[in-house]
PDB file with one MODEL, atoms N, CA, C and O in Angstrom:
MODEL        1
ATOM      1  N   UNK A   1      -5.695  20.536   2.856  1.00  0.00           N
ATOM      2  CA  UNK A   1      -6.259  19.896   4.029  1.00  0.00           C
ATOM      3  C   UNK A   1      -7.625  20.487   4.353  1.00  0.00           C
ATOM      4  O   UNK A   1      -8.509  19.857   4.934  1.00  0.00           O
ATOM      5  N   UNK A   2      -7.733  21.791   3.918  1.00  0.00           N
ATOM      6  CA  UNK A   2      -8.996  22.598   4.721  1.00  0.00           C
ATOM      7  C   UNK A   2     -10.350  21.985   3.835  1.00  0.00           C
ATOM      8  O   UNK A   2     -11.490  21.944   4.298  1.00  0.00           O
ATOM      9  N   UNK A   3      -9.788  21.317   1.854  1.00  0.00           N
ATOM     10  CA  UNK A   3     -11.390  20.840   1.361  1.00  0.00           C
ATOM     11  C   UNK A   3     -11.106  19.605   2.117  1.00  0.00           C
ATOM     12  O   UNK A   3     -11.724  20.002   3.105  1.00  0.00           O
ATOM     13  N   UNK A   4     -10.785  18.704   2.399  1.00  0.00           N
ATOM     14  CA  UNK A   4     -10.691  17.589   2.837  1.00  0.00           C
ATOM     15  C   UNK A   4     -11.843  17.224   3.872  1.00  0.00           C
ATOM     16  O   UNK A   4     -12.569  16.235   3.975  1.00  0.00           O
ATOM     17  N   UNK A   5     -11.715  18.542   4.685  1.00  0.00           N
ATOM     18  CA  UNK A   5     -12.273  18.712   6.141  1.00  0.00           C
ATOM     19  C   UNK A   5     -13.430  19.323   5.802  1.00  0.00           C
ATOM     20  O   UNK A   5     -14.408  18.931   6.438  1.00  0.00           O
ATOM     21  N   UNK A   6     -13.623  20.195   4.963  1.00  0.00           N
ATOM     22  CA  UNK A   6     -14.730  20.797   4.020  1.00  0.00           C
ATOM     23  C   UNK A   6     -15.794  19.498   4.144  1.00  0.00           C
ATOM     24  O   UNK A   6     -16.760  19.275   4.873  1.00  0.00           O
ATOM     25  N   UNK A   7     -15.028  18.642   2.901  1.00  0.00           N
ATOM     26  CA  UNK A   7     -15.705  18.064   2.154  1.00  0.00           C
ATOM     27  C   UNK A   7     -16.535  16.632   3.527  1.00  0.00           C
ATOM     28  O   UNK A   7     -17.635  16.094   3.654  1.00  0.00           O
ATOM     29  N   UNK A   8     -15.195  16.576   4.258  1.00  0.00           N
ATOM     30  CA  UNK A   8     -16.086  15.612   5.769  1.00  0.00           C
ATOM     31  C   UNK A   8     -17.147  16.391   6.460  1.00  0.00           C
ATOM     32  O   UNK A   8     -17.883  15.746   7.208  1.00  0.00           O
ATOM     33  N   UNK A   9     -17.354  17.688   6.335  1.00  0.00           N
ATOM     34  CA  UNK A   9     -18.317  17.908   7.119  1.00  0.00           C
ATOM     35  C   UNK A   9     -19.817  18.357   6.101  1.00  0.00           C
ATOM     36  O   UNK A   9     -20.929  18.673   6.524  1.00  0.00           O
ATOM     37  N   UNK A  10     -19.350  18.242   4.671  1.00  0.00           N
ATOM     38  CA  UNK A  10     -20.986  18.070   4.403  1.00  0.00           C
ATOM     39  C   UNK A  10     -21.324  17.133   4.203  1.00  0.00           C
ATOM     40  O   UNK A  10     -22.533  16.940   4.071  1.00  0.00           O
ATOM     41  N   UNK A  11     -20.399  16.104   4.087  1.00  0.00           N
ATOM     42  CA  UNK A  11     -21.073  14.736   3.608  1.00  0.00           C
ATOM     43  C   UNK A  11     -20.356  13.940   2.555  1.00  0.00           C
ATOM     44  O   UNK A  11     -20.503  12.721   2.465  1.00  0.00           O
ATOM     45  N   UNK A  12     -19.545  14.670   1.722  1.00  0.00           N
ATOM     46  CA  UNK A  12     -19.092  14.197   0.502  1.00  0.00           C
ATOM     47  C   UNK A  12     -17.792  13.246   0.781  1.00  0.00           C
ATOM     48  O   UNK A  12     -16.870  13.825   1.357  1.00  0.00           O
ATOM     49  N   UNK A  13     -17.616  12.088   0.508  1.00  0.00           N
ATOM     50  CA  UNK A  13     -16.616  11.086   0.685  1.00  0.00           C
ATOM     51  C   UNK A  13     -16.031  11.423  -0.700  1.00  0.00           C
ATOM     52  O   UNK A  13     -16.498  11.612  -1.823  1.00  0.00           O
ATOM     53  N   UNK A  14     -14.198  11.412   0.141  1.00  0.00           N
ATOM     54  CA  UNK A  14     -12.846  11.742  -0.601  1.00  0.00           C
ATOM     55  C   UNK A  14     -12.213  11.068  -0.844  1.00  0.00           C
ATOM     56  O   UNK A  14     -12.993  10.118  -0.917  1.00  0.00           O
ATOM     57  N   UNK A  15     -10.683  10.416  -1.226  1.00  0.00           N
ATOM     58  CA  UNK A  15     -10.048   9.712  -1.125  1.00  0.00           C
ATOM     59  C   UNK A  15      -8.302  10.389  -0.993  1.00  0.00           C
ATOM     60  O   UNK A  15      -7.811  11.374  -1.544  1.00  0.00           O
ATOM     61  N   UNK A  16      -7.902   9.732  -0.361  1.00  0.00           N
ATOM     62  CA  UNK A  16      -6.392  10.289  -0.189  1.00  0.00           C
ATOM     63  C   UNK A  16      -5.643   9.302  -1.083  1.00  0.00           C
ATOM     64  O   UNK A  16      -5.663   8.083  -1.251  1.00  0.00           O
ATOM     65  N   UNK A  17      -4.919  10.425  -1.627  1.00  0.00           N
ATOM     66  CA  UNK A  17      -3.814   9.659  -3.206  1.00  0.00           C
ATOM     67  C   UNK A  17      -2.841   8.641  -2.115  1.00  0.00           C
ATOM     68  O   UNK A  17      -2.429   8.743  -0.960  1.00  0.00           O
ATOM     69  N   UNK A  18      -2.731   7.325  -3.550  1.00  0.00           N
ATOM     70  CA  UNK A  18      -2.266   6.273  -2.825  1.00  0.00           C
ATOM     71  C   UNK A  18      -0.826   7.016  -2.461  1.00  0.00           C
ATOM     72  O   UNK A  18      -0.490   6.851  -1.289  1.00  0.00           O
ATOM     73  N   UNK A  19      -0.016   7.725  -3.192  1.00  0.00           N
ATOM     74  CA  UNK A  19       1.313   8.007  -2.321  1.00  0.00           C
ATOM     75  C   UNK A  19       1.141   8.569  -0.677  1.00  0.00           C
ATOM     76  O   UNK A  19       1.929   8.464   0.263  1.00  0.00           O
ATOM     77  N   UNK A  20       0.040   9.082  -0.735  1.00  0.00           N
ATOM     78  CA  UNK A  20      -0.129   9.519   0.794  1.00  0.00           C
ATOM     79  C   UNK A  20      -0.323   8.993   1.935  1.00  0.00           C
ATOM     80  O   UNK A  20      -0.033   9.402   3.060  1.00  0.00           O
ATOM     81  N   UNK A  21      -1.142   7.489   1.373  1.00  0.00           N
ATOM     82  CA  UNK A  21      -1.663   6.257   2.427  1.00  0.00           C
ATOM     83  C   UNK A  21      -0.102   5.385   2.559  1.00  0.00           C
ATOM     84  O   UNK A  21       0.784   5.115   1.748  1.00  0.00           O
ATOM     85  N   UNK A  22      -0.339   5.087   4.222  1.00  0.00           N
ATOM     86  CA  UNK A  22       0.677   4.660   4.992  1.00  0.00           C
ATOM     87  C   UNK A  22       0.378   3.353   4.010  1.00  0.00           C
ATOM     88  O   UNK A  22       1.161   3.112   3.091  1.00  0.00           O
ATOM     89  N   UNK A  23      -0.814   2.500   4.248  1.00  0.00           N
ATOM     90  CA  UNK A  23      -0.419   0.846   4.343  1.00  0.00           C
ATOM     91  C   UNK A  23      -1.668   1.243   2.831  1.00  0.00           C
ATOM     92  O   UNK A  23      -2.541   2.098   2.690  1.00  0.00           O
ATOM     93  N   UNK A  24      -1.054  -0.081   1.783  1.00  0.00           N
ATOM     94  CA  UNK A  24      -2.201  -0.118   0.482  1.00  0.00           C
ATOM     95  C   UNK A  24      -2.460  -1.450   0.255  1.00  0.00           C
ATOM     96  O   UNK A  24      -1.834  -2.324   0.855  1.00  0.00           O
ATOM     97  N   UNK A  25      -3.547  -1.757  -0.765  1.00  0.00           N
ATOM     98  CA  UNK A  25      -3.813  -2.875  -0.790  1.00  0.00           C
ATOM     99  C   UNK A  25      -3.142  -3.619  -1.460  1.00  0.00           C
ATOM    100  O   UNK A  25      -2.088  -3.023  -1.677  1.00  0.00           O
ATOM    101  N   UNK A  26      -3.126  -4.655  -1.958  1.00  0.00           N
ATOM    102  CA  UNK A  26      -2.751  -5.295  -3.286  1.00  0.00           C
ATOM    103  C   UNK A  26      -2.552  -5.020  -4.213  1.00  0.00           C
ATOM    104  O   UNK A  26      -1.448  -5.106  -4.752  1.00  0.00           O
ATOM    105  N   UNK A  27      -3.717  -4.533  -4.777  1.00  0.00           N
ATOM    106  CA  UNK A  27      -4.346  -3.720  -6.061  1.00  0.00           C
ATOM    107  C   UNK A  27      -3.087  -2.545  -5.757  1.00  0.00           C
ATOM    108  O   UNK A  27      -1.868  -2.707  -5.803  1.00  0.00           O
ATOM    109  N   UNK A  28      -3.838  -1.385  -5.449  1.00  0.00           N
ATOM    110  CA  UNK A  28      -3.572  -0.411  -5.309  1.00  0.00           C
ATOM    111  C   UNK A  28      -0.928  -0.657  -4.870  1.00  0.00           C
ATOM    112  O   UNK A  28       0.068  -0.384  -5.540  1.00  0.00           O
ATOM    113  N   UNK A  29      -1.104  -1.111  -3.822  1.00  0.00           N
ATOM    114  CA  UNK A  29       0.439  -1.507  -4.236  1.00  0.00           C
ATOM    115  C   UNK A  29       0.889  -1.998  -5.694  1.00  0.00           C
ATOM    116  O   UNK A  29       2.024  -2.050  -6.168  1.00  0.00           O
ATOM    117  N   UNK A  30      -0.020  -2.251  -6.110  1.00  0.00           N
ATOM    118  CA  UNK A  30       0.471  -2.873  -7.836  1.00  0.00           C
ATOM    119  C   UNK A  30       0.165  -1.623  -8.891  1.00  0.00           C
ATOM    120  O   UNK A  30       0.565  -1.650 -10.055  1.00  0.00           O
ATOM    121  N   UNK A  31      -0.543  -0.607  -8.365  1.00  0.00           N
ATOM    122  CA  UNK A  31      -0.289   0.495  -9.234  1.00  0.00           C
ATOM    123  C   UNK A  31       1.029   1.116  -8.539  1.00  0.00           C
ATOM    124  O   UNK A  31       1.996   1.373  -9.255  1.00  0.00           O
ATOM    125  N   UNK A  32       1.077   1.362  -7.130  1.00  0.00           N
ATOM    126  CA  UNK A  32       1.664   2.414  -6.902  1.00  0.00           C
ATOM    127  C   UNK A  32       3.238   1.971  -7.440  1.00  0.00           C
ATOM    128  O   UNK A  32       3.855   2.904  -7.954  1.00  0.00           O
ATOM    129  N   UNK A  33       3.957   0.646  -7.376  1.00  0.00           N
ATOM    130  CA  UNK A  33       5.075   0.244  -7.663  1.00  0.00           C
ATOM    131  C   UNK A  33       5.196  -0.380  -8.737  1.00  0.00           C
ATOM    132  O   UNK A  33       6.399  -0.589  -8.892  1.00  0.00           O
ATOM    133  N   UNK A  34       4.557  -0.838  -9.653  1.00  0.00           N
ATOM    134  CA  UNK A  34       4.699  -1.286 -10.663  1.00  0.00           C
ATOM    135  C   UNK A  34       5.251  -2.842 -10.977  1.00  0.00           C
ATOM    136  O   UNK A  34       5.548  -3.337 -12.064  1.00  0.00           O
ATOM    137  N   UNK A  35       5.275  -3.318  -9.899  1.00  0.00           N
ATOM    138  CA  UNK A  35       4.851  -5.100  -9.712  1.00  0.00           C
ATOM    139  C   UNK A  35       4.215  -5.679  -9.535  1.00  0.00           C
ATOM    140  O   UNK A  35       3.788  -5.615  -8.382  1.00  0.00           O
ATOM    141  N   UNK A  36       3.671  -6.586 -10.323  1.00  0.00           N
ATOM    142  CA  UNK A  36       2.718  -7.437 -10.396  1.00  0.00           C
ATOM    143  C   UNK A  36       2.196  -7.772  -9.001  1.00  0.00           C
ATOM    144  O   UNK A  36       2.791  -7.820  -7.924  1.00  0.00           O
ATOM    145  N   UNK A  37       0.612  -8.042  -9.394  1.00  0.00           N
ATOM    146  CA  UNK A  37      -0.099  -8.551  -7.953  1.00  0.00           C
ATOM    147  C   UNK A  37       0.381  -9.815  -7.686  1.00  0.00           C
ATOM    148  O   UNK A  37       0.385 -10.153  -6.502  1.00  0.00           O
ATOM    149  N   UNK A  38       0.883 -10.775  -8.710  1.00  0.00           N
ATOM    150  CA  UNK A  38       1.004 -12.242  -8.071  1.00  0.00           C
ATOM    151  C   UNK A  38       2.329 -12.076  -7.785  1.00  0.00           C
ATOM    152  O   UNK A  38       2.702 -12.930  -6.981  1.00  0.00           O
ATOM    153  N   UNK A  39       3.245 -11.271  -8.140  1.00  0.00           N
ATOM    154  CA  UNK A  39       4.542 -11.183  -7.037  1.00  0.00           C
ATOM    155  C   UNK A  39       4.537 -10.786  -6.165  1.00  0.00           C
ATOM    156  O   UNK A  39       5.225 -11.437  -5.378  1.00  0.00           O
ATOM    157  N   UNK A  40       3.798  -9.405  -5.483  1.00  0.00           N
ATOM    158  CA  UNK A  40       3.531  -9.017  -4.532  1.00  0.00           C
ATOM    159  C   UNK A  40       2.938 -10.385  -3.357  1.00  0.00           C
ATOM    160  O   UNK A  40       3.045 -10.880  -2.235  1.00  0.00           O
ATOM    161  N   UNK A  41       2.533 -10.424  -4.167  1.00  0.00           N
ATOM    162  CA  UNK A  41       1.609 -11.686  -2.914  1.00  0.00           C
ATOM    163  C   UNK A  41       2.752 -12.656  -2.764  1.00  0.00           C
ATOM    164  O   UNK A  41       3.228 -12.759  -1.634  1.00  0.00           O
ATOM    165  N   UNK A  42       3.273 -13.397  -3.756  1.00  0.00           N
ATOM    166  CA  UNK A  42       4.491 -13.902  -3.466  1.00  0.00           C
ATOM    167  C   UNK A  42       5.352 -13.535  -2.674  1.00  0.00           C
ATOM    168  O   UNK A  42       5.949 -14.186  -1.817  1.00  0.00           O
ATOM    169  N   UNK A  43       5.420 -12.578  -2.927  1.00  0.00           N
ATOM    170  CA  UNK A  43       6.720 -11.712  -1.842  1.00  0.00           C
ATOM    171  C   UNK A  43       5.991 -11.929  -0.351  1.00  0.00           C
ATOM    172  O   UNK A  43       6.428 -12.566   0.608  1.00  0.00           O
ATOM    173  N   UNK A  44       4.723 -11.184  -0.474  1.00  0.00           N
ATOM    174  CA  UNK A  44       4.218 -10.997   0.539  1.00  0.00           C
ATOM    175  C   UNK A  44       4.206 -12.488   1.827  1.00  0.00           C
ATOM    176  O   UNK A  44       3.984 -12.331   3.028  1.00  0.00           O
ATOM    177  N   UNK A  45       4.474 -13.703   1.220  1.00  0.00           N
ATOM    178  CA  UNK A  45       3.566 -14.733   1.526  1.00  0.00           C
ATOM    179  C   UNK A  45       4.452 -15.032   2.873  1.00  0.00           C
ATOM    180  O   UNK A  45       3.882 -15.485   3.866  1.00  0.00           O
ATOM    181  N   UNK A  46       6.121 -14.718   2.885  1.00  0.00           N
ATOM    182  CA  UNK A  46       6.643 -15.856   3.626  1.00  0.00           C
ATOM    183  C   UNK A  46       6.785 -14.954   5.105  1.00  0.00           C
ATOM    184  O   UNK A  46       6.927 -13.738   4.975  1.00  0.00           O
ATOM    185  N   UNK A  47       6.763 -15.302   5.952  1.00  0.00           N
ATOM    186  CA  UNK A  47       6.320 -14.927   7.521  1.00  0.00           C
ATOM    187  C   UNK A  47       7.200 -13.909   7.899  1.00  0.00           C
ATOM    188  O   UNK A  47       6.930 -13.263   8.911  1.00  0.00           O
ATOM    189  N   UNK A  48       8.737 -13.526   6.918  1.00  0.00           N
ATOM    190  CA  UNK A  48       9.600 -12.240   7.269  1.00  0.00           C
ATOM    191  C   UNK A  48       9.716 -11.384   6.511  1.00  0.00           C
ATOM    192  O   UNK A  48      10.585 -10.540   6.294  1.00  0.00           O
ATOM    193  N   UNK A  49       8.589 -11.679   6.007  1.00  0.00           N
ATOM    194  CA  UNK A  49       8.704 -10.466   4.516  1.00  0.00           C
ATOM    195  C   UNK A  49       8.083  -8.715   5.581  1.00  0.00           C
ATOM    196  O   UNK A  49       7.068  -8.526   6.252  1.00  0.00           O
ATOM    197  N   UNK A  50       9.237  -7.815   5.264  1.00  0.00           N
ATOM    198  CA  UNK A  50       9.401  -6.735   6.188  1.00  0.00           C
ATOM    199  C   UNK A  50       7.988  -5.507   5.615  1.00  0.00           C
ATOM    200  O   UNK A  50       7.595  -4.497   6.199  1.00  0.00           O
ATOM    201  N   UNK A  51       7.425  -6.210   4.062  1.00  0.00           N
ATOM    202  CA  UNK A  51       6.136  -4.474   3.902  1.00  0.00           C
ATOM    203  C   UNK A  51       4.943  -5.574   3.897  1.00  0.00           C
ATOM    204  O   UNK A  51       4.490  -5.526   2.753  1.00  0.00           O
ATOM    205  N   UNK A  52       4.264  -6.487   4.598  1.00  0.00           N
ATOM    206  CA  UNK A  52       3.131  -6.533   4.778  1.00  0.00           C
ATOM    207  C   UNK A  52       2.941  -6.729   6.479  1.00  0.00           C
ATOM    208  O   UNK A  52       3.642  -6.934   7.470  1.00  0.00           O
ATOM    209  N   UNK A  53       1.181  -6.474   6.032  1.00  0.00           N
ATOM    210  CA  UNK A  53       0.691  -6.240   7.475  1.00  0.00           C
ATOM    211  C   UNK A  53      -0.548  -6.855   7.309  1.00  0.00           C
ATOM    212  O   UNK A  53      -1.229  -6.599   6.316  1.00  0.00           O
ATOM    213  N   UNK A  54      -0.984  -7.774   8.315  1.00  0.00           N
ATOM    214  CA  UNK A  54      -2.093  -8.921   8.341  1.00  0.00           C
ATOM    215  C   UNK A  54      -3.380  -8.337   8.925  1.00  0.00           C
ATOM    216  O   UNK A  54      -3.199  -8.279  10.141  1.00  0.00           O
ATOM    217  N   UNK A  55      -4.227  -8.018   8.710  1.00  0.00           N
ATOM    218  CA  UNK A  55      -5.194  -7.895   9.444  1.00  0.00           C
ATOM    219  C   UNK A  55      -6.294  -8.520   9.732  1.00  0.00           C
ATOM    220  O   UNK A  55      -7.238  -7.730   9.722  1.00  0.00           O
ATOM    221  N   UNK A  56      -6.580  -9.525   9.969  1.00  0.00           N
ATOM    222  CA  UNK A  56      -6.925 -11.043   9.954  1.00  0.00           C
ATOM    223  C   UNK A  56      -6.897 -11.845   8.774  1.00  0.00           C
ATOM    224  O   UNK A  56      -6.058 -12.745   8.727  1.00  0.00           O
ATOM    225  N   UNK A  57      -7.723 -11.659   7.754  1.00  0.00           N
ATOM    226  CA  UNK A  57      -6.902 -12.393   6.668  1.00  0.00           C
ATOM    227  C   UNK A  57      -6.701 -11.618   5.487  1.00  0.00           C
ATOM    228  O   UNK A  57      -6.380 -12.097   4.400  1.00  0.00           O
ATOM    229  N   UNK A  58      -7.011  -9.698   5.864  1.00  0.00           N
ATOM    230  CA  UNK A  58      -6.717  -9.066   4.910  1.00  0.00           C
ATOM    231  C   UNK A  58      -5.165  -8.714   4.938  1.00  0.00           C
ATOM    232  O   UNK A  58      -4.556  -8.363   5.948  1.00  0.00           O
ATOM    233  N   UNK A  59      -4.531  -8.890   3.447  1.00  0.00           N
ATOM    234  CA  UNK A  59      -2.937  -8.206   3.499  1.00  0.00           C
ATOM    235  C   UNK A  59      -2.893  -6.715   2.914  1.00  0.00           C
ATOM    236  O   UNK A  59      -3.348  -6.212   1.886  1.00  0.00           O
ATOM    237  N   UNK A  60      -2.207  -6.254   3.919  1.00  0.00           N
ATOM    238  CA  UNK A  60      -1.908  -4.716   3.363  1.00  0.00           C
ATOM    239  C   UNK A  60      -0.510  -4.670   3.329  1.00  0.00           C
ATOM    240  O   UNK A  60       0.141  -5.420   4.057  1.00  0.00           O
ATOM    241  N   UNK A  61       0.213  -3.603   2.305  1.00  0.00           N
ATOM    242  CA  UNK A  61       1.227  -3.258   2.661  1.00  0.00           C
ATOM    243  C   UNK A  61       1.571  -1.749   2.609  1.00  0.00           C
ATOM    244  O   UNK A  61       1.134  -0.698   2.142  1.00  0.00           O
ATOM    245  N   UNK A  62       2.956  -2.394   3.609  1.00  0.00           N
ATOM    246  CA  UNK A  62       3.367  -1.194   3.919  1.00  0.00           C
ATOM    247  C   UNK A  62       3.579  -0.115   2.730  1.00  0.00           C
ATOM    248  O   UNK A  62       4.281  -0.671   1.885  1.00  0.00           O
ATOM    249  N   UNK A  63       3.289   1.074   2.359  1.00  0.00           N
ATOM    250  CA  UNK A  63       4.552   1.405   0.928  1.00  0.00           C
ATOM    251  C   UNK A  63       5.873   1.942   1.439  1.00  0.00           C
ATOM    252  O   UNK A  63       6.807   1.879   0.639  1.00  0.00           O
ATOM    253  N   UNK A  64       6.154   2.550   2.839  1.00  0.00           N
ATOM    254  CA  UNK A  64       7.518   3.227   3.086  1.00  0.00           C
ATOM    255  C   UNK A  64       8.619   1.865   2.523  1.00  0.00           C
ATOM    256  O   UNK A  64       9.355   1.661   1.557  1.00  0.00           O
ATOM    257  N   UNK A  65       8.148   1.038   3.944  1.00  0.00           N
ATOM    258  CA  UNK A  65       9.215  -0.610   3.870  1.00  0.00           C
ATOM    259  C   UNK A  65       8.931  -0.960   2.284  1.00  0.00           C
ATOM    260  O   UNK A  65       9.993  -1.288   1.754  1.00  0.00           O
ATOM    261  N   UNK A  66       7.831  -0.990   1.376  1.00  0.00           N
ATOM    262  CA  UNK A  66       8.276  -1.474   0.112  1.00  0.00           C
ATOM    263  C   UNK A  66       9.123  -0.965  -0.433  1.00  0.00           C
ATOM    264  O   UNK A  66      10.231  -1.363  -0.793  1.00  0.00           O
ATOM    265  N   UNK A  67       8.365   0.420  -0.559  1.00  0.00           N
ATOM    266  CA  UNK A  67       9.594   1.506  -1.484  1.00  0.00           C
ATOM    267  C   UNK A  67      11.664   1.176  -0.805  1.00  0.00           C
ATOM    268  O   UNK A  67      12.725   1.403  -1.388  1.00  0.00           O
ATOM    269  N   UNK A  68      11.410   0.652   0.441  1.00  0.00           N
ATOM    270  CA  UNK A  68      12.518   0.550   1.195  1.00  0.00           C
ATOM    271  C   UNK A  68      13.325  -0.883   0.533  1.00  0.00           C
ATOM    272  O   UNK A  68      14.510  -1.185   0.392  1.00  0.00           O
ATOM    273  N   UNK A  69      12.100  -1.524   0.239  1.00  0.00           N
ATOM    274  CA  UNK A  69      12.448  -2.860  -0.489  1.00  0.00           C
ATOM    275  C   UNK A  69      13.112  -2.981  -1.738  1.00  0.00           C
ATOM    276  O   UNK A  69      14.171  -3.363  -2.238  1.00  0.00           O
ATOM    277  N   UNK A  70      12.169  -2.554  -1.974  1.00  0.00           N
ATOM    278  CA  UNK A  70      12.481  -2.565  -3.554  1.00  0.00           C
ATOM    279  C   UNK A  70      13.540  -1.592  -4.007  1.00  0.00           C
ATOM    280  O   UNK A  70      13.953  -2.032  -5.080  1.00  0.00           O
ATOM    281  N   UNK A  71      14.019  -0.752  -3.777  1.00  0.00           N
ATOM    282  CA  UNK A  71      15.387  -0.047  -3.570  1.00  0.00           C
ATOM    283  C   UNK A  71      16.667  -1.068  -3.373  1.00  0.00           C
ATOM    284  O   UNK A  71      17.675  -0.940  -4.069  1.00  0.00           O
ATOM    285  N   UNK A  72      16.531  -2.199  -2.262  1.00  0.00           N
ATOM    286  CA  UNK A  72      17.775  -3.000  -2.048  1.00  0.00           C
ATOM    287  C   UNK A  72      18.025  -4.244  -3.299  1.00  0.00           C
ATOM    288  O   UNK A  72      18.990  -4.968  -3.546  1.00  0.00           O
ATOM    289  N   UNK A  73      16.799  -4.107  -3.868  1.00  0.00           N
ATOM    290  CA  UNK A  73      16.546  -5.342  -4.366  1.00  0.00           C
ATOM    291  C   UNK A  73      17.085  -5.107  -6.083  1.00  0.00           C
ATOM    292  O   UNK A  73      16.776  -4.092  -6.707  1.00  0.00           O
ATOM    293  N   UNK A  74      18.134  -6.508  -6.828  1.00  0.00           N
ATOM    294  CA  UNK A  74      18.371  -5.602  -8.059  1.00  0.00           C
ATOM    295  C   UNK A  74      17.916  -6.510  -9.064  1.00  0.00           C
ATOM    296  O   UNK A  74      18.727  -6.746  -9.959  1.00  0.00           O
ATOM    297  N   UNK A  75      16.604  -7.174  -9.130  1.00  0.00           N
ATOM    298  CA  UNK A  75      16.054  -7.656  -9.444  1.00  0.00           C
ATOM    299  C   UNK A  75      14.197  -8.330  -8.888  1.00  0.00           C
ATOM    300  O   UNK A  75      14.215  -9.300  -8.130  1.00  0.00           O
ATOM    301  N   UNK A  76      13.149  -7.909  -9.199  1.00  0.00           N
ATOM    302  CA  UNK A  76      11.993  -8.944  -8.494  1.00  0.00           C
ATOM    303  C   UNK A  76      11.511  -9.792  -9.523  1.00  0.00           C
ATOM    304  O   UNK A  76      10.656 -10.642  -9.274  1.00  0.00           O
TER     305      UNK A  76
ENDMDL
END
């Protein structure tokens, strides 16, 4: 944590590993779980799907609720 804070106060932009980020993108959900982007989005699409999050017309998802997902699920 301390280069992190290091590295914000001289200037140098970091990135936090996708397991660490609460909500990911598309992309990045399609590395971290290993399903395809056009299922994800599929999944993502229908209005009760429990790991995305809208932010006007960007989709993020959740990874806890995916990882939560994809655990119940015995097939995608």
């Amino acid at each position: 944590m301390k280069d992190a804070i290091r590295q914000k106060e001289t200037g140098k932009k970091y990135e936090v590993p996708i397991w660490l980020k609460s909500n990911l993108t598309v992309e990045e959900a399609e590395v971290y779980s290993g399903v395809g982007r056009t299922k994800l989005r599929e999944l993502s699409n229908s209005e009760d799907c429990p790991f995305v999050l809208w932010n006007g017309t960007k989709r993020l998802i959740k990874r806890k609720k995916l990882d939560e997902y994809l655990e119940q699920q015995y097939s995608v």
